[in-house]
C-alpha positions as CSV (number, residue, x, y, z in Angstrom):
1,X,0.0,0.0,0.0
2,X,1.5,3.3,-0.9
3,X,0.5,6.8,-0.3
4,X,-0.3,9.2,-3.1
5,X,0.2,13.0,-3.2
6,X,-3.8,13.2,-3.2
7,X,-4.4,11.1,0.0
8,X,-3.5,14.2,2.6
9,X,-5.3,16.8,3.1
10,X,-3.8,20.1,2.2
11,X,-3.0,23.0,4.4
12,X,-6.2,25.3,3.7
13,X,-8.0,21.9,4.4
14,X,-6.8,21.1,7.4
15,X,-7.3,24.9,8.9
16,X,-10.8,24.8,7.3
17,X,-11.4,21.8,9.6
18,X,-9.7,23.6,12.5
19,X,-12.2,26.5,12.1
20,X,-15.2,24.5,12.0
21,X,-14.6,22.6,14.6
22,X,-13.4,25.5,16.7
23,X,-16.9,27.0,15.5
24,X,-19.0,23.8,16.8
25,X,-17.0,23.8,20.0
26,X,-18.5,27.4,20.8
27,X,-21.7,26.8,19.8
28,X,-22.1,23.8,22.3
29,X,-20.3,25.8,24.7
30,X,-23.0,28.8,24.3
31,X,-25.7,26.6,23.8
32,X,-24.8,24.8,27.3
33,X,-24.5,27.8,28.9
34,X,-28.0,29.4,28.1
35,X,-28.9,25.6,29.0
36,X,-27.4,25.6,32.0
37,X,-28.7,29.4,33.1
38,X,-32.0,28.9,32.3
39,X,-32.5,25.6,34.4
40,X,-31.2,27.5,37.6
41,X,-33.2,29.8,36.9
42,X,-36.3,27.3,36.3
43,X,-35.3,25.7,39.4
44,X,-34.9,28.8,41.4
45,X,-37.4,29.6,44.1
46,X,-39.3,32.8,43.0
47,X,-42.6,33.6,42.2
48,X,-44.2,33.2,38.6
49,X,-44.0,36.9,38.2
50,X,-40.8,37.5,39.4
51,X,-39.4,34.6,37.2
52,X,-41.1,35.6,33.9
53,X,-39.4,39.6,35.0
54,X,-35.9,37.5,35.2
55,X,-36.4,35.9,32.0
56,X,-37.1,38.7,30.2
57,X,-33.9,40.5,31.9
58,X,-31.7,38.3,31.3
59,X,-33.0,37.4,27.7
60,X,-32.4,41.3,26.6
61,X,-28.9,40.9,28.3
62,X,-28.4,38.0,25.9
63,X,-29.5,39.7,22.5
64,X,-27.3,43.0,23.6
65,X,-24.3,40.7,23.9
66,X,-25.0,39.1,20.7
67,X,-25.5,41.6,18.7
68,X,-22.3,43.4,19.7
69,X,-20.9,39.9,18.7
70,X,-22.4,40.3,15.9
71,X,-21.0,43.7,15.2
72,X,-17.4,43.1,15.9
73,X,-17.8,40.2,13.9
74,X,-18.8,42.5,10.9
75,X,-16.0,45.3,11.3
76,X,-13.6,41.9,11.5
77,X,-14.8,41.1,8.1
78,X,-14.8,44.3,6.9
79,X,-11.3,44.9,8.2
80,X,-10.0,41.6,6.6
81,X,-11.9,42.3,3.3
82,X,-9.8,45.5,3.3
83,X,-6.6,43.6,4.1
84,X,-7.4,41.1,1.3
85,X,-7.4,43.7,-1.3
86,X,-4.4,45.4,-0.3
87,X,-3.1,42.3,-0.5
88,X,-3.7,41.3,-3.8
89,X,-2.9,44.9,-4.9
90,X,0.6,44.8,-3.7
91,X,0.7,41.0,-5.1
92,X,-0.5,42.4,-8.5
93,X,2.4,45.5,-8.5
94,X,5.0,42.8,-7.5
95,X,4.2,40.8,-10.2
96,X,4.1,43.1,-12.5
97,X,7.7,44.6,-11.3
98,X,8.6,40.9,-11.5
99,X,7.5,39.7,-14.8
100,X,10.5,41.2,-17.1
101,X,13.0,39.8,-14.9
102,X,11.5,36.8,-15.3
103,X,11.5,36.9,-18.9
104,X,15.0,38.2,-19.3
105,X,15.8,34.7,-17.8
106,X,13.7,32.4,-20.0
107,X,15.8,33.4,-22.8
């Protein structure tokens, strides 16, 4: 049995699969969490009222959170999108400042 070139996974493979799994692990981990807080809450002793008050509370705490996440997330991408293109920019100029040098020794 011999291994061929195609059998491992590449590098942008295996980080993809580091990133979703990273992704999965905190979604559990949040999803536990929100688990966790609202059975001691449930399990709490307090009135209906003062429960359903909680609840609420603590929801709205929640969404705020989130949608800062949420936020940050979105400057992140914006900020990388940015970085991306100046990126490829200076990639483009270098290879443009490259490419008769690389002809001149072709020849």
């Amino acid at each position: 049995m011999t291994d061929q070139p195609g059998d491992f996974a590449t590098d942008s493979e295996h980080r993809s699969c580091d990133r979703s799994a990273l992704t999965l692990g905190l979604a559990l981990l949040c999803l536990g969490l929100a688990a966790g807080a609202i059975t001691a809450l449930l399990l709490a002793p307090q009135s209906g009222k003062q429960l359903r008050r909680q609840l609420r509370r603590k929801y709205e705490d929640a969404r705020d959170v989130v949608d800062d996440w949420s936020e940050q997330a979105g400057d992140w991408i914006e900020r990388g999108s940015e970085w991306a293109d100046k990126a490829s920019d200076w990639a483009d100029k270098a290879g443009s400042r490259v490419a008769p040098m690389g002809k001149a020794f072709r020849r």
